[in-house]
C-alpha positions as CSV (number, residue, x, y, z in Angstrom):
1,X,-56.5,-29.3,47.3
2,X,-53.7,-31.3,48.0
3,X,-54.1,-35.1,47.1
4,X,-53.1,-38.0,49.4
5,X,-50.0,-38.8,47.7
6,X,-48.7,-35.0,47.5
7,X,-49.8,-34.9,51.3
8,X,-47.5,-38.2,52.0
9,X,-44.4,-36.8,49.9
10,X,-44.9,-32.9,52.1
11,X,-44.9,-34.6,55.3
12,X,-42.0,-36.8,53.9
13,X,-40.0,-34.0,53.1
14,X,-40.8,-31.8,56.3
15,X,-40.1,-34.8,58.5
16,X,-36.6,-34.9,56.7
17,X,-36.5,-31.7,57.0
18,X,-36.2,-31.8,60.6
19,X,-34.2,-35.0,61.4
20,X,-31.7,-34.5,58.8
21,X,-29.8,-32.0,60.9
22,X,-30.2,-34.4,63.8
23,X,-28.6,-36.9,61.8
24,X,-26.0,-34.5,60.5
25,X,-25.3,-33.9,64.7
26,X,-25.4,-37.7,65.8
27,X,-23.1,-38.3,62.5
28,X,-20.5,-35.4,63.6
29,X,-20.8,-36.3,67.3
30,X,-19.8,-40.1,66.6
31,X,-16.8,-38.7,64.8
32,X,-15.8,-36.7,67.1
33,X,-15.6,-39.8,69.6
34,X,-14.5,-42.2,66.9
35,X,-11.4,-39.7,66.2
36,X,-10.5,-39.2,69.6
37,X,-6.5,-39.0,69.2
38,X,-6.3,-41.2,72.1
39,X,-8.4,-43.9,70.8
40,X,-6.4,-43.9,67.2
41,X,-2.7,-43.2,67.8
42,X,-2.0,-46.7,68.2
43,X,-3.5,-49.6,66.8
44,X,-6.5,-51.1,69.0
45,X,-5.6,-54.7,70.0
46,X,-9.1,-55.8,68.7
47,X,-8.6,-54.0,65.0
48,X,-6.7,-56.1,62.1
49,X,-4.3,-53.9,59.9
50,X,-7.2,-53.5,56.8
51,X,-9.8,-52.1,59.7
52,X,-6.9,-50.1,61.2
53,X,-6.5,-48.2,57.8
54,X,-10.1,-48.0,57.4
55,X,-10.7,-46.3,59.9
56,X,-7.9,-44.0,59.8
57,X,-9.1,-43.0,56.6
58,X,-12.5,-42.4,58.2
59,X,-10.6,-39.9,60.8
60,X,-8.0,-38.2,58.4
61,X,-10.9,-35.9,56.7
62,X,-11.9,-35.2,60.1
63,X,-8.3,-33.7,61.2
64,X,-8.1,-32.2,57.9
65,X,-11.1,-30.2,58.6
66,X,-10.1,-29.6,62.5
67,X,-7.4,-27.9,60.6
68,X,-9.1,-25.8,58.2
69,X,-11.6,-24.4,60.7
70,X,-8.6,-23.5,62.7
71,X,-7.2,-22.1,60.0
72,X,-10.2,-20.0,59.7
73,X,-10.7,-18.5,63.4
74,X,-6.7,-18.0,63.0
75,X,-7.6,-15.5,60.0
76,X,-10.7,-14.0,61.6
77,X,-8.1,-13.6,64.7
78,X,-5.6,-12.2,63.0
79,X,-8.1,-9.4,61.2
80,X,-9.2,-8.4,64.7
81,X,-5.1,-8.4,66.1
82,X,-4.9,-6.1,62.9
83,X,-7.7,-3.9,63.8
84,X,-6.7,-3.4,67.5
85,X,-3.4,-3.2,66.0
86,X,-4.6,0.1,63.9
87,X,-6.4,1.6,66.2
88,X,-3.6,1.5,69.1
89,X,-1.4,3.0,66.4
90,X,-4.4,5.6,66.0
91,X,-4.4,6.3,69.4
92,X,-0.8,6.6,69.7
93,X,-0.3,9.2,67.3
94,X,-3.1,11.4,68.7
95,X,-1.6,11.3,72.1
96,X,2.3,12.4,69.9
97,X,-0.3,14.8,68.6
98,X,-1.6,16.1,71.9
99,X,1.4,16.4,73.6
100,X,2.8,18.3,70.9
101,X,0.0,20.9,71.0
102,X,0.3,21.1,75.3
103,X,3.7,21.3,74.7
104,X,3.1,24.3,72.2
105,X,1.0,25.4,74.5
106,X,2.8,25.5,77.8
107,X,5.2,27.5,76.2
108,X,3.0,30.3,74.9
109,X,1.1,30.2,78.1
110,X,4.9,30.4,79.8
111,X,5.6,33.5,77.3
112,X,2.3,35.2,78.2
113,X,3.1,34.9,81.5
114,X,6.6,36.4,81.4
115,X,4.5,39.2,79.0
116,X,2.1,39.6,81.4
117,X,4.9,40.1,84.6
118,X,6.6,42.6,82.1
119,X,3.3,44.5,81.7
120,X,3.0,44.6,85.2
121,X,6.2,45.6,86.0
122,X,5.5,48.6,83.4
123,X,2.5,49.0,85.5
124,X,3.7,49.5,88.7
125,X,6.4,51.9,87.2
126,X,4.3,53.9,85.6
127,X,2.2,53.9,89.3
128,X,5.8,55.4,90.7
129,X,5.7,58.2,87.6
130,X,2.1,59.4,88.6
131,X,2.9,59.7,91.6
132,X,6.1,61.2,91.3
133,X,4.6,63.8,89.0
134,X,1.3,64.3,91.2
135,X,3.8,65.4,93.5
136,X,5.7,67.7,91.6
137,X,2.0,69.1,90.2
138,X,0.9,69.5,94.0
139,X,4.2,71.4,94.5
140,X,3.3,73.4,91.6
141,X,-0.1,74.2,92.9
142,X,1.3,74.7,96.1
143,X,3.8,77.9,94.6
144,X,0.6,79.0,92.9
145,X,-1.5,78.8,96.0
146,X,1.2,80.9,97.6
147,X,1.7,83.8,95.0
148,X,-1.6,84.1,94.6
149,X,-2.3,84.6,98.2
150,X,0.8,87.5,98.1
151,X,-0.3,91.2,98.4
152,X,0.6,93.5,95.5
153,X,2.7,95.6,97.5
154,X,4.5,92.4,99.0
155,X,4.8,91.1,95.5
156,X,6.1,94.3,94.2
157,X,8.7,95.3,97.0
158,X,9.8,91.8,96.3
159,X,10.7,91.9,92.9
160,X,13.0,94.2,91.3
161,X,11.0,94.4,88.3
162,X,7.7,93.8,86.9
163,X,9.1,91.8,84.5
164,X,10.3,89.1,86.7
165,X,7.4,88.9,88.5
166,X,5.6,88.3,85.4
167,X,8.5,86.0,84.3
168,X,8.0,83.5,87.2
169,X,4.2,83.1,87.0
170,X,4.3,82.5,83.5
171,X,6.7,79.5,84.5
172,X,4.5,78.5,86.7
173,X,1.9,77.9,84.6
174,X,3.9,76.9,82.1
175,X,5.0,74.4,84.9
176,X,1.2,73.8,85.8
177,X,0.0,72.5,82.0
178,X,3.4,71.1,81.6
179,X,2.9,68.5,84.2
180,X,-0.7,68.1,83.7
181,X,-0.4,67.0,79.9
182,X,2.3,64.4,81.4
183,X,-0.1,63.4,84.5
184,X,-2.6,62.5,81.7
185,X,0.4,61.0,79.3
186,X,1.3,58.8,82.2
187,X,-2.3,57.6,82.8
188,X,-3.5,56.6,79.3
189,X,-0.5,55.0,79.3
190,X,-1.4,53.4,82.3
191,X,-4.9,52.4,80.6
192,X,-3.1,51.2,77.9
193,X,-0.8,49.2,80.3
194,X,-3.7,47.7,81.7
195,X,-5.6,46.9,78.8
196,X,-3.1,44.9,77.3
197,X,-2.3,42.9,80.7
198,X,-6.7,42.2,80.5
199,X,-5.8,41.1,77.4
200,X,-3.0,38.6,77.6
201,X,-4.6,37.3,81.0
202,X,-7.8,36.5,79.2
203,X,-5.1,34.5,76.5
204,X,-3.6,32.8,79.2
205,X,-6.6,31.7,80.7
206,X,-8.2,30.5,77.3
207,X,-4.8,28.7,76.7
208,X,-4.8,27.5,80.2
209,X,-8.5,25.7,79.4
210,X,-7.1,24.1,76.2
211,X,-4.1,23.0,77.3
212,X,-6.5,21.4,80.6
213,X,-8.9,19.6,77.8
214,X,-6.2,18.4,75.8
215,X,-4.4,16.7,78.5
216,X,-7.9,15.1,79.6
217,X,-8.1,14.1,76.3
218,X,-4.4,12.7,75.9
219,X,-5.3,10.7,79.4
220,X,-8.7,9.5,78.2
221,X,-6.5,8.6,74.9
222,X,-4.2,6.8,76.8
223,X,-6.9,5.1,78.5
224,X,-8.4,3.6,75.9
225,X,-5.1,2.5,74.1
226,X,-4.0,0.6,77.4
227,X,-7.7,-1.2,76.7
228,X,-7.0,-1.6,73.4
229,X,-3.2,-2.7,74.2
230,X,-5.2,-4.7,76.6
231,X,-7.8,-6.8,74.2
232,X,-5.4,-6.9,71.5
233,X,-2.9,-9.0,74.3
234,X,-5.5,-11.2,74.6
235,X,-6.2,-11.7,70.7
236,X,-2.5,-12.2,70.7
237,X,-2.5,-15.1,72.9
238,X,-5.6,-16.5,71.4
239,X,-3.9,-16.4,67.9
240,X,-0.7,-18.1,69.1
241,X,-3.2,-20.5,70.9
242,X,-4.8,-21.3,67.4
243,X,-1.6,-21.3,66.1
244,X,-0.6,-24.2,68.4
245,X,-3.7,-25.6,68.1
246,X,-3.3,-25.6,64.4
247,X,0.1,-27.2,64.7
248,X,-0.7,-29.7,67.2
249,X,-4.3,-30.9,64.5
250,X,-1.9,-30.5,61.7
251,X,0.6,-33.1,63.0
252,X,-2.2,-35.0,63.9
253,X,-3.1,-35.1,60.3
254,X,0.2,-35.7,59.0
255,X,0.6,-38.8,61.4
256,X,-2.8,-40.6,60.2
257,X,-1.3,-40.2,56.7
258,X,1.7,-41.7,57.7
259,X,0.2,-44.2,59.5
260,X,-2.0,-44.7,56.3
261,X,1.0,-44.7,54.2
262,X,2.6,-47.6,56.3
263,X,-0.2,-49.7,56.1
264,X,-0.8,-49.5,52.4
265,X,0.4,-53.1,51.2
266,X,4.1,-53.7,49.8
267,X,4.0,-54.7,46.1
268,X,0.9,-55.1,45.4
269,X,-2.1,-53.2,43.1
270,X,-3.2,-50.0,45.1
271,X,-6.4,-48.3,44.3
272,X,-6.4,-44.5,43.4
273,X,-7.2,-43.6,47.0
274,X,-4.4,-45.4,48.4
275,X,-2.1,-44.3,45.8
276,X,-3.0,-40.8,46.8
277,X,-2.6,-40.8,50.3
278,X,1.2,-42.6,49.6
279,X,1.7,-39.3,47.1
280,X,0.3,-37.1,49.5
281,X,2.9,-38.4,52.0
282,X,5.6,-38.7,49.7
283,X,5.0,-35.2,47.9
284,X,4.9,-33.3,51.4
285,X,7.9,-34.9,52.8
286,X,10.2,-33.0,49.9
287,X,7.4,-30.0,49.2
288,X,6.3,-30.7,45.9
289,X,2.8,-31.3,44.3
290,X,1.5,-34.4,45.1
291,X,-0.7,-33.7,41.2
292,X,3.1,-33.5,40.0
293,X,4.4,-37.2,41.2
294,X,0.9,-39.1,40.3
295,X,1.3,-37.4,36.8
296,X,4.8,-38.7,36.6
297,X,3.5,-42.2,37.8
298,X,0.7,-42.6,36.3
299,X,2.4,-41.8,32.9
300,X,5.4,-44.2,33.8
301,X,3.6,-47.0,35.1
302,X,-0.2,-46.6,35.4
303,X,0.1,-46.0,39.2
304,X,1.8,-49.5,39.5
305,X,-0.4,-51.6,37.4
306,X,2.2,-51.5,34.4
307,X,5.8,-52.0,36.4
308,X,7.4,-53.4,33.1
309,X,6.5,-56.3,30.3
310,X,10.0,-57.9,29.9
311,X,12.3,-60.2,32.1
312,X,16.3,-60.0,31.9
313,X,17.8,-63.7,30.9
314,X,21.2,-63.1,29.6
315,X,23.6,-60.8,32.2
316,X,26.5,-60.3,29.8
317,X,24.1,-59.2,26.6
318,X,21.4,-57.7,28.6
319,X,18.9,-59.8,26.4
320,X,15.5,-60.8,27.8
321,X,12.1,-62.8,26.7
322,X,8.7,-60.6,26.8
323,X,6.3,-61.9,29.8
324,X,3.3,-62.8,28.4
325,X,4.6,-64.0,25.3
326,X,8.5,-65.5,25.9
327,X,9.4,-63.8,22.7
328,X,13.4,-62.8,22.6
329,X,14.0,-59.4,22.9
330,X,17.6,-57.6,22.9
331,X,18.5,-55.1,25.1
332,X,16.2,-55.4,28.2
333,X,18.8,-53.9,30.2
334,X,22.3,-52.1,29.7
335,X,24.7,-54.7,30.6
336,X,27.5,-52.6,31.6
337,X,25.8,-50.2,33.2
338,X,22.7,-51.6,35.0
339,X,22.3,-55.5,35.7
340,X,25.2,-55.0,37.9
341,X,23.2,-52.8,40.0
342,X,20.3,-54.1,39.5
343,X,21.7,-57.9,40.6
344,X,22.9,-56.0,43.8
345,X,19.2,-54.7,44.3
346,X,17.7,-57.8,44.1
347,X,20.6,-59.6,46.3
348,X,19.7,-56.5,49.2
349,X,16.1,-57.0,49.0
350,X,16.1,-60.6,49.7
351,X,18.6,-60.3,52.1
352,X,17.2,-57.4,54.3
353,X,13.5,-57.6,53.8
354,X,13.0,-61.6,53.4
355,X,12.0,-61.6,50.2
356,X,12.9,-64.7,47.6
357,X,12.7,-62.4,44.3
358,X,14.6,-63.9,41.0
359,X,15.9,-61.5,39.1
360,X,15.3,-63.3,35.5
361,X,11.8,-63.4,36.9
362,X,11.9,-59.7,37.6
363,X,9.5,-57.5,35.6
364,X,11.1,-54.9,34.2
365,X,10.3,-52.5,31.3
366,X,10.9,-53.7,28.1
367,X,13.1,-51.4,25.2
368,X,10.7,-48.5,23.9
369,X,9.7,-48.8,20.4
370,X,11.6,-46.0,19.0
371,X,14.9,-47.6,20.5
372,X,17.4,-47.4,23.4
373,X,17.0,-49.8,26.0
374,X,14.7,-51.1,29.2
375,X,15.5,-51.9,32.5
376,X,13.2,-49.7,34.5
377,X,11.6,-51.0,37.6
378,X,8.5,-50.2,39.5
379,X,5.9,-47.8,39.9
380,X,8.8,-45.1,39.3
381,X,10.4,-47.3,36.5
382,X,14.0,-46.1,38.0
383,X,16.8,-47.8,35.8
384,X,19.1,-49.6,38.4
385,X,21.9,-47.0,38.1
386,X,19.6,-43.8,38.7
387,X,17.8,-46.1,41.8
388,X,21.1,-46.5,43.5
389,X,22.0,-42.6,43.2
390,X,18.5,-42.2,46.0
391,X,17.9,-45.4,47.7
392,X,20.3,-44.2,50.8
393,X,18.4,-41.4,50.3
394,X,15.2,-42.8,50.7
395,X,16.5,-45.4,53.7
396,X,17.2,-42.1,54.9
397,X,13.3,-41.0,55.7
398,X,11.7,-44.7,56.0
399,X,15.0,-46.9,58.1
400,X,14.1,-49.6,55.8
401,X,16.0,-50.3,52.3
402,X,14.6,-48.9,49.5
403,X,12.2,-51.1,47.7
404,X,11.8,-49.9,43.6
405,X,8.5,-52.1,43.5
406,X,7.1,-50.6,46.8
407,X,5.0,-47.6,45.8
408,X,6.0,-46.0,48.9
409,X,10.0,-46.0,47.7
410,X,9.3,-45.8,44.3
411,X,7.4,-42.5,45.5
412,X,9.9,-41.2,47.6
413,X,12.0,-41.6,45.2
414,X,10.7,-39.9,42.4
415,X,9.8,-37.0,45.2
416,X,13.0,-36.1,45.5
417,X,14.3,-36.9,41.7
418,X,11.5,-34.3,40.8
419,X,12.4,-31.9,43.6
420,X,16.1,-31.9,42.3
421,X,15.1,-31.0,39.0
422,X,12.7,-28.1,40.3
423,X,15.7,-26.9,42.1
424,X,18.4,-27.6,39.6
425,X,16.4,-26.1,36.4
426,X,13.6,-23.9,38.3
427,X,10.1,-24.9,37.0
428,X,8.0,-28.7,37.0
429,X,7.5,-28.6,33.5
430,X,11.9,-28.4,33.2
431,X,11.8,-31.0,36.4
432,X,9.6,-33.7,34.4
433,X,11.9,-33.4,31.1
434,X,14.8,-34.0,33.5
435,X,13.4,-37.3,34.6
436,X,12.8,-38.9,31.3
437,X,15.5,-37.4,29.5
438,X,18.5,-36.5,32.3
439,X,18.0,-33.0,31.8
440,X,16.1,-30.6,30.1
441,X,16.2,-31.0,26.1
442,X,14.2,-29.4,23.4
443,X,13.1,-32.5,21.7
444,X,10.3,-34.2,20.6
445,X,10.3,-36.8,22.6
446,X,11.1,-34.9,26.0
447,X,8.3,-32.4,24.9
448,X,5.7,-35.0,24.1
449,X,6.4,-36.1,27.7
450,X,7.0,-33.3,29.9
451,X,3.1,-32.2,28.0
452,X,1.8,-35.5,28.9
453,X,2.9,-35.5,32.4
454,X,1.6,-32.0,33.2
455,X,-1.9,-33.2,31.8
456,X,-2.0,-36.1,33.7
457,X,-1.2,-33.7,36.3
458,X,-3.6,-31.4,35.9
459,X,-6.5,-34.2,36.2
460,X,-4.9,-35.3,39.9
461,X,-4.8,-31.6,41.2
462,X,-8.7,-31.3,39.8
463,X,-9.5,-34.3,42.3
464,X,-7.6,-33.4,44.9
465,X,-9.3,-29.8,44.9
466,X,-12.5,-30.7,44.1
467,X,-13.0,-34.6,44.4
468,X,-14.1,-35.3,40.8
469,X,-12.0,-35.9,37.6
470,X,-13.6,-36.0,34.0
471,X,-14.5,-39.2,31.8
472,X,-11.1,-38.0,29.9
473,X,-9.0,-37.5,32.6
474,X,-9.9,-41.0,34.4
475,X,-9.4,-42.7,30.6
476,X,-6.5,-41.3,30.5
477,X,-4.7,-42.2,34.3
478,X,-6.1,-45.4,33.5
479,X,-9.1,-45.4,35.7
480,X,-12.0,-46.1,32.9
């Protein structure tokens, strides 16, 4: 027997048994209305930016799915377009088939026939030759009749000799069988004649049937291949509806991320989620990985949260101080080759965008440890001379100047840094080298970091695939 408690806990579970699904429903359902296009292309006058992007980010899964459904009926669509497909070409060669064999046919029944007026022709001639020789053996019987019926006497005063009279009714005799054995020649030739003409009109009419069922048969083929032509016209146009459909949800999609993308705040600490949609964005507008750009940031700059320890103080030495300590430090930034450029970024910025940045209060990265010198800026950690080589570029896609402390720039940037290198030098791992070294070298320190990169890679494509990442991999993107 059941006791009260497991009673409690069965009913529990049946009763959630049965609403769950009905909560599942009213969930979907209120998506479905909350997502109307119409309701999110634009920005509800009631919503602040931060509930705007909340719930965009609500209604993105929900167009991403839209889209994978599609994508779905589109492939069970395009299996039955395939099978009508086959089976109209099928039907198409067993009509080529059919016709060939009427065709074959026609003309043997066409030879028969011309056999079979031959035969007849023979026939009828050989008619005219009995009766021809009929009448020569009636003739014959007829001079026989007549010497018979002649008295000896007559016979004899008629003759000259016995020996002609003897003479001409051995020849006609001789006449007599002669004619007979070719009356009965002529007439098994006749039955011959005649058999052979049964024959061939019994082929004829056999062929005649065949040929008849196999052009029923190409017309009941044909039949069914105009249905099939038919169905799979309408399979067409329900594909290349899908297809629209697909488009027209995929766009949709691709707008909410952009939408997302221009919401997410302008130099400032994103969380992982937002830094993802920006590299989603950013990856898809050049057709990389957007696992292939977080690897690269999160390596460069933590995803933002480490833009650079050092401040540039002296323009002619390209000496600085470290931050949080105001220790000294020489070469902060190539003199000669950056701070001029990056003194012009700076200038732009405040100019075009309102911004009061001072560029000796400027975080930038400080020398590495195993020597060289700093300079970098941003999420991207772009030295100034490599930053002005793509920010036109980058104005190109957003109309705004290009920001190297915006994640969105900095990410559009290194999109299309990454994108050359894939291009230039064929694979990511060739790409990444590129970006740390200026191309491709087999040395330590480009291997260490084209391995690390990659890594860190890998960990972003497991989350975006399956929406988890190990203890390691978020300890290592900095995330732990």
């Amino acid at each position: 027997m059941f006791s009260r408690f497991s009673k409690t806990i069965l009913c529990f579970i049946l009763i959630t048994a049965f609403l769950l699904p009905i909560i599942n429903g009213f969930a979907q359902e209120n998506r479905e209305e909350i997502c109307q296009w119409e309701k999110i292309e634009e920005k509800p006058e009631n919503l602040s930016d931060k509930d705007y992007e909340s719930l965009l980010k609500k209604c993105q899964p929900y167009y991403e799915e839209k889209v994978e459904e599609i994508e779905k009926d589109i492939t069970k669509t395009q299996q039955e377009k395939d099978t009508l497909k086959n089976k109209i070409y099928i039907l198409e060669n067993k009509i080529k088939s059919l016709d060939y064999q009427i065709y074959q046919g026609n003309i043997i029944i066409k030879d028969l026939g011309a056999q079979i007026q031959d035969t007849q022709l023979s026939i009828d001639e050989t008619n005219l030759k009995i009766e021809e020789v009929k009448r020569n053996l009636s003739n014959v019987l007829q001079l026989q009749y007549e010497e018979d019926q002649r008295s000896s006497i007559t016979i004899l005063l008629a003759e000259e000799t016995l020996t002609g009279l003897f003479d001409e009714l051995m020849a006609l005799e001789a006449i007599n069988l002669k004619t007979q054995d070719l009356l009965k020649n002529i007439k098994n030739l006749k039955f011959n004649l005649e058999g052979q003409k049964k024959s061939m009109d019994e082929e004829k009419g056999d062929l005649e049937n065949v040929v008849m069922i196999q052009t029923l048969q190409k017309q009941e083929s044909a039949k069914t291949k105009e249905q099939q032509e038919y169905f799979w016209k309408l399979t067409e146009e329900e594909y290349q509806k899908q297809l629209k459909e697909k488009e027209e949800t995929a766009k949709k999609a691709a707008e909410i991320r952009a939408k997302i993308y221009e919401l997410i705040g302008i130099r400032k600490e994103v969380t992982y989620e937002e830094a993802l949609e920006v590299a989603k964005y950013a990856a898809s507008q050049l057709g990389i990985r957007p696992a292939l750009l977080l690897g690269v940031l999160s390596q460069e700059s933590a995803i933002g949260k480490n833009v650079g320890q050092c401040y540039v103080k002296n323009t002619s030495t390209g000496s600085g101080v470290v931050a949080y300590s105001g220790k000294a430090i020489n070469n902060v930034m190539n003199p000669t080759r950056d701070i001029p450029h990056f003194l012009n970024i700076i200038k732009k910025l405040n100019s075009d965008k309102g911004l009061n940045l001072d560029p000796f209060e400027t975080l930038v990265s400080c020398p590495m440890s195993f020597g060289g010198v700093g300079g970098a800026m941003g999420p991207a950690q772009f030295i100034p001379s490599t930053w002005v080589l793509y920010e036109d570029r980058v104005k190109e896609r957003t109309g705004n100047s290009a920001d190297p402390w915006d994640l969105r720039d900095a990410s559009l940037a290194a999109s299309t840094y990454l994108k050359d290198g894939i291009n230039k030098y064929g694979t990511e791992g060739k790409a990444v080298q590129a970006y740390f070294c200026g191309s491709p070298k087999n040395t330590y320190w480009c291997s260490w970091y084209e391995k690390n990169v990659l890594y860190l890679a890998d960990c972003h494509q497991n989350f975006i695939t399956s929406g988890s990442m190990s203890l390691k991999c978020q300890e290592a993107i900095g995330l732990k």
